[in-house]
Every structure is written in structure tokens, then in C-alpha cells.
BAKETOR-37234 format. One record per residue: x, y, z of N, C-alpha, C in turn. Coordinates in steps of 0.001 Angstrom, whole numbers. Layout:
BEGIN
    neast   nnorth      nup   caeast  canorth     caup    ceast   cnorth      cup
        X        Y        Z        X        Y        Z        X        Y        Z
...
END
This chain:
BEGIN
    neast   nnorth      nup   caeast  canorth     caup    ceast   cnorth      cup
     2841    37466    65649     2551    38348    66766     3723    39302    67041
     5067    39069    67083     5950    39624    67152     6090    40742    66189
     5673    40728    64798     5832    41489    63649     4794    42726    64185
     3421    42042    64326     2511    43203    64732     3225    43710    65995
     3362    43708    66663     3958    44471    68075     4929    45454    67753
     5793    44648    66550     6854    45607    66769     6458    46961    65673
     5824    46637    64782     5271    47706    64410     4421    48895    65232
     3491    48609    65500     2635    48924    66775     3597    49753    67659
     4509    49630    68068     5300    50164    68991     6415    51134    68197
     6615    51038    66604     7294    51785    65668     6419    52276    64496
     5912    53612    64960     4661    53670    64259     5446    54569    62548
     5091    54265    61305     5848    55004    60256     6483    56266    60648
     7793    56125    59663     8744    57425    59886     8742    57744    58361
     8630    59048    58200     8626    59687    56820     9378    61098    57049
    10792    60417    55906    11794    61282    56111    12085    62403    55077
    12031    63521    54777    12260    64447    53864    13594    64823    52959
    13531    64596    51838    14590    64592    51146    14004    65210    49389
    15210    66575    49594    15139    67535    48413    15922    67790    47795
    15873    67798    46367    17001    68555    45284    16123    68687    44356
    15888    69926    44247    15119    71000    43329    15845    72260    43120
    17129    72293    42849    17632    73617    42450    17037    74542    41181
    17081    75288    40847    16921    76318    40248    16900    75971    38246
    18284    75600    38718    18492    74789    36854    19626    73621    37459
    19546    72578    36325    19724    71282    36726    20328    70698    35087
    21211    70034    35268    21784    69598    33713    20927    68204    33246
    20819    68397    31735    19677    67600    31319    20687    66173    30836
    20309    65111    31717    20857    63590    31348    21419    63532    30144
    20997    63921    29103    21917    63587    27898    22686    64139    27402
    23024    65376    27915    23882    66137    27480    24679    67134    28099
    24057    67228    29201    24268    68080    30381    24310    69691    30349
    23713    69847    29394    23140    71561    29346    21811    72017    30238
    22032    73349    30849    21373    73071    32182    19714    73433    31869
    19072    73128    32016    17512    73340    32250    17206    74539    33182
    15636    74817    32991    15379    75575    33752    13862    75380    34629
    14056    74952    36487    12545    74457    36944    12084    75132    36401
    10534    74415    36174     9544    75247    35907     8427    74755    37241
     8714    74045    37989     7631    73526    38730     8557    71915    40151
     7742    71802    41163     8535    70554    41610     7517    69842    41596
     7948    68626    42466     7080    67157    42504     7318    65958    43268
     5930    66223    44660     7061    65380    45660     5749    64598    45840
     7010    62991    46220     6444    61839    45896     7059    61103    47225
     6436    60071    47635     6740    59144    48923     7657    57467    48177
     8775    57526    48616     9239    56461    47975     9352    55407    49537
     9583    54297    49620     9615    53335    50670    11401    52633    50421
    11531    53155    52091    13466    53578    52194    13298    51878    53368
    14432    51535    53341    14959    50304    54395    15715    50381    55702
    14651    49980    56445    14724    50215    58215    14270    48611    59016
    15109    48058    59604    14967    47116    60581    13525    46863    61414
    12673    46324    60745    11159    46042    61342    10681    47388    61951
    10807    48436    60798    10362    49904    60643     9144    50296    59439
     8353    50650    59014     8311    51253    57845     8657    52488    57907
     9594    52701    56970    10063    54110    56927     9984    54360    54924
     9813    55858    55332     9306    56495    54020    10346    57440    53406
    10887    57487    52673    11618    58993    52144    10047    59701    51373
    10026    61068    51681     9460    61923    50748    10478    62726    50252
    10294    62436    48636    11383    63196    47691    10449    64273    46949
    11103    65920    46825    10798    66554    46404    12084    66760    45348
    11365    66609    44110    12261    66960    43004    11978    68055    42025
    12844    68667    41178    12296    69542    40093    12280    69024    39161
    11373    69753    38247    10699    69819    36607    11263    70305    35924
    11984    69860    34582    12764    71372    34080    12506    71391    32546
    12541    72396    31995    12315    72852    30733    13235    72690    29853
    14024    71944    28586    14835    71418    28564    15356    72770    27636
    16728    72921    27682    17132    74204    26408    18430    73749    25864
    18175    72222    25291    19211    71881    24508    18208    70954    23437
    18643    70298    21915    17901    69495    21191    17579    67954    21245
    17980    67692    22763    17774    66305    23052    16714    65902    22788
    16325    64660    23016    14697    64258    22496    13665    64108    23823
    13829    65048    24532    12728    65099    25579    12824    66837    25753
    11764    67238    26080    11415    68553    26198    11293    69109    28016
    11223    67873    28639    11222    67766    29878    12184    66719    30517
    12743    67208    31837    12964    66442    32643    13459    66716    33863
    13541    65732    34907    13752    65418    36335    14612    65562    37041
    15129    66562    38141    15857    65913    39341    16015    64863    39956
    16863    64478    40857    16993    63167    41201    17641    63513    42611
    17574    62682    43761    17537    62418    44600    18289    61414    45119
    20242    61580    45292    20584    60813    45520    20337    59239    46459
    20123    58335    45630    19671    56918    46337    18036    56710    46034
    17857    57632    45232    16341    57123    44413    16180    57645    43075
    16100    56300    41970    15549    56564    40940    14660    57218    39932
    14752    57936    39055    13378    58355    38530    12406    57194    38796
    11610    58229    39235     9852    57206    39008     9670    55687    40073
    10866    55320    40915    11329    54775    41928    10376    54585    42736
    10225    53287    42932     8772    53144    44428     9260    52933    45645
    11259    52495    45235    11863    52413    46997    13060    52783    46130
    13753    53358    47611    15507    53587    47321    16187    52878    46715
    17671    53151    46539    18613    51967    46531    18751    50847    47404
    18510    51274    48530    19264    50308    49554    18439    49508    49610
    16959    49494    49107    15758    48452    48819    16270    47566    48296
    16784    48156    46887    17448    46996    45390    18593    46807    45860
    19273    47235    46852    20577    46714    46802    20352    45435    47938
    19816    45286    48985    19544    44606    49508    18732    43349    48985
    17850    43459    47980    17353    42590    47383    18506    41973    46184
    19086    42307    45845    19625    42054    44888    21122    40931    45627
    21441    41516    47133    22679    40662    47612    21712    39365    48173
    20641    39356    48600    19627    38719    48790    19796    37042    47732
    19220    37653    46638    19175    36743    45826    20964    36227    45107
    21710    36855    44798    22762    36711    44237    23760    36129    45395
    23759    36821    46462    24990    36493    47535    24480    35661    48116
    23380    35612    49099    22847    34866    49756    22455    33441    49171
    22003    33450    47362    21144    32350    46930    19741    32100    47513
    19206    33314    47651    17456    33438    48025    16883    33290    46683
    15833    32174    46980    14887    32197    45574    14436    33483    45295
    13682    33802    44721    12618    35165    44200    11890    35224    45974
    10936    34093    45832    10213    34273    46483    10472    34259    47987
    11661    33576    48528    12143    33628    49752    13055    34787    49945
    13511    35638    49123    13950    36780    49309    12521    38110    49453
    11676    37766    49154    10519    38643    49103    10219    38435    50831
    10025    37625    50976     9829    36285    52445    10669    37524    53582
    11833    37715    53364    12752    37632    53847    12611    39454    54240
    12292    40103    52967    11994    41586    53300    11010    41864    53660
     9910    41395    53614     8530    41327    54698     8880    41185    55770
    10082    39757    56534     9978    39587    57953    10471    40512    58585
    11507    41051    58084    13163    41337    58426    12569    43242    58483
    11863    43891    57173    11958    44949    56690    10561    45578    56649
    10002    44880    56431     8345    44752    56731     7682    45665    54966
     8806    44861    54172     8445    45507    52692     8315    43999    51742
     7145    44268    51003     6843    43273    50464     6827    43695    48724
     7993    43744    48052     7797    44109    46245     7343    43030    45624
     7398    43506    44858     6568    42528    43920     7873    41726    43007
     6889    40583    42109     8345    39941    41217     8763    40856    40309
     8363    41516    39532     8442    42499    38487    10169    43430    39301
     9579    43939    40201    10767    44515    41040    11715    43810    41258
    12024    42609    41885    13183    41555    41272    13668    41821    40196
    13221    41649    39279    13861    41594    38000    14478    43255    37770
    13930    44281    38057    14325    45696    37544    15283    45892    38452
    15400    45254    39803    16439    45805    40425    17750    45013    40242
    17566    43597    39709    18728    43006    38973    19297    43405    37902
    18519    44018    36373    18854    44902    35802    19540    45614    35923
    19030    47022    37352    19373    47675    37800    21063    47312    37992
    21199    46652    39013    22532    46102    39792    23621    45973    38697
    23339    44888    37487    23976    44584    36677    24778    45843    35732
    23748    46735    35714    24805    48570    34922    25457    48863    35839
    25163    49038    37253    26240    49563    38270    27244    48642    38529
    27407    47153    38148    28104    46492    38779    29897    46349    37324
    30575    46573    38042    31955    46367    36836    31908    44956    37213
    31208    44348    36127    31163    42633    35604    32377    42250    35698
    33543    42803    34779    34640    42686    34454    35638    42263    35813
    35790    43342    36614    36487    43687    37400    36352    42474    38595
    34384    41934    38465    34272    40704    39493    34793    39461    38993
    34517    39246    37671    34801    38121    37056    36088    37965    37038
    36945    39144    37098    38705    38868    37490    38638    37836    38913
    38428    38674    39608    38075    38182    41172    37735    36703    41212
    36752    36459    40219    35815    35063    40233    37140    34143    39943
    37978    34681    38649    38484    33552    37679    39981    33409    38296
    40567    34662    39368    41801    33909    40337    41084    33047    41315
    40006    33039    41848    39606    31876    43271    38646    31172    42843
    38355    30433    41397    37529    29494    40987    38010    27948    41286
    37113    27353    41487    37071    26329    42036    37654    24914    40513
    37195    25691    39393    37369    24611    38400    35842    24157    37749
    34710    24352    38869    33361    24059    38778    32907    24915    38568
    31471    24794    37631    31084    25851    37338    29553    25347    37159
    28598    25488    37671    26609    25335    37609    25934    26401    37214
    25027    25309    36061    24170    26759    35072    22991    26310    35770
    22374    27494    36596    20835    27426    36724    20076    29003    36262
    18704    28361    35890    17759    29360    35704    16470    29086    37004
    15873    30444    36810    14547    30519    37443    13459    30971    36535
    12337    30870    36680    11292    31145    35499    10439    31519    36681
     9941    33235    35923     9116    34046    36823     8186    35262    35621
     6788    34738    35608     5852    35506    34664     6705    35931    33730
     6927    35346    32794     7113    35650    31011     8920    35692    31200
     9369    36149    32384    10904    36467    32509    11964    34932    32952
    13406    35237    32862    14122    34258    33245    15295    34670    34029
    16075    34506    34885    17170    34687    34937    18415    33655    35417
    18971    33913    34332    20194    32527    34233    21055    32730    35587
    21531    32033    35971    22888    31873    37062    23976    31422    36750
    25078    31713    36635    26110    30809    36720    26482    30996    38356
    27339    29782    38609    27544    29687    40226    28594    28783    40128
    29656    29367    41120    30460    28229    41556    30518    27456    42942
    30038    26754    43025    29619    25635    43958    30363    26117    45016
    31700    25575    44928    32787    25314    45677    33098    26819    46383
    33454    27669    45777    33761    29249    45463    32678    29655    46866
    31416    29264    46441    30013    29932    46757    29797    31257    46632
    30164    31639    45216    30110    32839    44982    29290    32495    43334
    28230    33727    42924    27286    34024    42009    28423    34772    40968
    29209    33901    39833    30049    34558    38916    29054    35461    38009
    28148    34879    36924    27466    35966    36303    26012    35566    36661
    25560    36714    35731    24192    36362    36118    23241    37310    34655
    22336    36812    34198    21264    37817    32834    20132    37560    33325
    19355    38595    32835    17838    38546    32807    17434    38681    31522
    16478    38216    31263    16423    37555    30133    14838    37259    29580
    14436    37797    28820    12704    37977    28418    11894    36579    27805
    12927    35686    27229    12759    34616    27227    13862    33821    26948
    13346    32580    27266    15056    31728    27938    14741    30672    27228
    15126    30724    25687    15187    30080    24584    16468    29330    24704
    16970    28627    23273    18320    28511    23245    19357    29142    22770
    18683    30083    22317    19555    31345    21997    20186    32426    23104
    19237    32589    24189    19726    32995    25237    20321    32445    26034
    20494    31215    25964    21079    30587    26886    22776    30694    25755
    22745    30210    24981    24008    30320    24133    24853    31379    24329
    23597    32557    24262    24323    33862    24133    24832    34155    25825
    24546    33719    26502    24908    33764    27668    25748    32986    28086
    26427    31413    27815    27256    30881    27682    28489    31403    27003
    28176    32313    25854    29376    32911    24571    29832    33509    25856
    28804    34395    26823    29691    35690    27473    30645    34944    28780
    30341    33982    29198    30901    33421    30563    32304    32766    29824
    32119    32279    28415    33406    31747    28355    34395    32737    27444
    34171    34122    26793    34640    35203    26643    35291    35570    28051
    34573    35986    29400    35394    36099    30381    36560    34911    30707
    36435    33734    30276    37375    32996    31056    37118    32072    31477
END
């Protein structure tokens, strides 16, 4: 009852957000393109028992270098190509499960009550992906391996066809590494062991 009310009383906010300049440098190489057209799309942004919306208008561009796409996209700082929510969606989901130690599904739990956004598992996994290129592994695992406890716990989770390993230090209560992983054979698990004891 509380959830409905407070919605009810915060009716959607849909916020406007553009970068469609003129010509735009093409991802792989950075030679600049030229719009030929834009393309605006509603992505779902993170607000305190809000739904709130970014609408992103981006450009189209014609590519005039020999990369292997003939087209491509603007971007919209804090949303992805092709993106169904911001960053601060995945980033929140992602400290969720890793910092916090939220299952899959009690972190989903958790952005429904809290956020009133419900992703799917598939999205778990892409925004851990995600996290893992932006995150300097290196630089945490320094961090991890001066205030380690000595202990160290391997867990996995198993979610439609996917896996993702944990290492954790108990004591620490901190998430040292972490893979996703398409299937969680013993090869992946090995190969994921090689990398935790390569760090240290």
C-alpha cells in the first residue's frame, strides 16, 4: 500500500537529454562522421520511489573512415548504446550484488521496493560485465591483498545458462574478484582460480 501511494502522489518524470551534434568521431578510430538523421529513445534513469525516465536524443552518422561499420551512434553521457536504463541503474545494481552480497534475485527485490524498477536476470549479468571493463581490477586487488584477512571463499550462482563466480573475503567483507561466465565447467573455474592467484 505504501508503494502504490507513493507513486500515485509521484506521478512519472521524463527528463530530456541530447547530443546530436553535427559530426561526431566514429568509436574506432575517431575520424569524424557526418549526422545524417537523429533518434530519440526513453531509457529508465534512478529516482527514490519515483519512476523517472531520461529521453535521449542521439545522432546517426555516416561513417567516412574504413572501419567495419558504415554507421554509427552518439551517446549520451550515462547511457549506453541501445541501453534500456542509465548507469546509475547498473551501477547501483552492480554495488547491490557485489558490495552489499544481494543474491540476483534479492537485489532485483530491492530495486522494485526502493526504485520501483524491476530488470530482468539477463541485465544482471550485462551490467556486471559492464562494471568489470570500467573497474581497474588491478588497482582493487592491491587494496584487497594489503587488508586481507588470510581467508579467502569461492562461491558461484547459477542463473539461465549463465554463472558467476565470487571470490570473497569473509573477514575483509569485501567482494575481491568476481567472472561471469557462460558455463561454469572446470575449466572456468580453473581459469578463474589461475587469475586470483596471479593477483596474489
Amino acid at each position: 500500500m505504501l508503494g502504490e501511494r507513493v507513486i500515485a502522489e509521484k506521478p512519472a518524470k521524463v527528463e530530456k537529454r541530447t547530443h546530436a551534434p553535427k559530426r561526431y568521431p566514429c568509436p574506432s578510430c575517431g575520424k569524424l562522421g557526418r549526422r545524417i538523421f537523429t533518434r530519440t529513445r526513453r531509457v529508465r534513469h534512478l529516482a527514490h520511489r519515483r519512476e523517472v525516465w531520461w529521453e535521449v536524443t542521439v545522432g546517426v552518422y555516416q561513417a567516412k573512415c574504413d572501419c567495419a561499420r558504415e554507421h554509427f551512434t552518439s551517446t549520451v553521457p550515462g547511457v549506453e548504446v541501445g541501453a534500456e536504463y542509465t548507469n546509475a541503474v547498473r551501477e547501483k545494481l552492480v554495488d547491490l550484488i557485489v558490495r552489499d552480497h544481494l543474491s540476483n534475485y534479492k537485489a532485483i527485490e530491492h530495486l522494485a521496493e526502493v526504485f520501483l524498477i524491476k530488470p530482468s536476470i539477463g541485465f544482471i549479468y550485462d551490467a556486471l560485465e559492464w562494471a568489470g571493463k570500467k573497474v581497474s581490477r588491478g588497482a582493487y586487488r592491491e587494496c584487497c591483498l594489503a587488508l586481507q584477512s588470510g581467508v579467502l571463499c569461492i562461491d558461484e550462482v547459477h542463473e539461465r545458462g549463465r554463472a558467476i563466480l565470487f571470490a570473497t573475503d569473509p573477514l575483509l567483507d569485501a567482494t575481491v574478484g568476481w567472472k561471469v561466465v557462460k558455463q561454469n565447467d572446470q575449466a572456468s573455474m580453473d581459469a578463474f582460480l589461475d587469475e586470483l592467484k596471479a593477483a596474489g
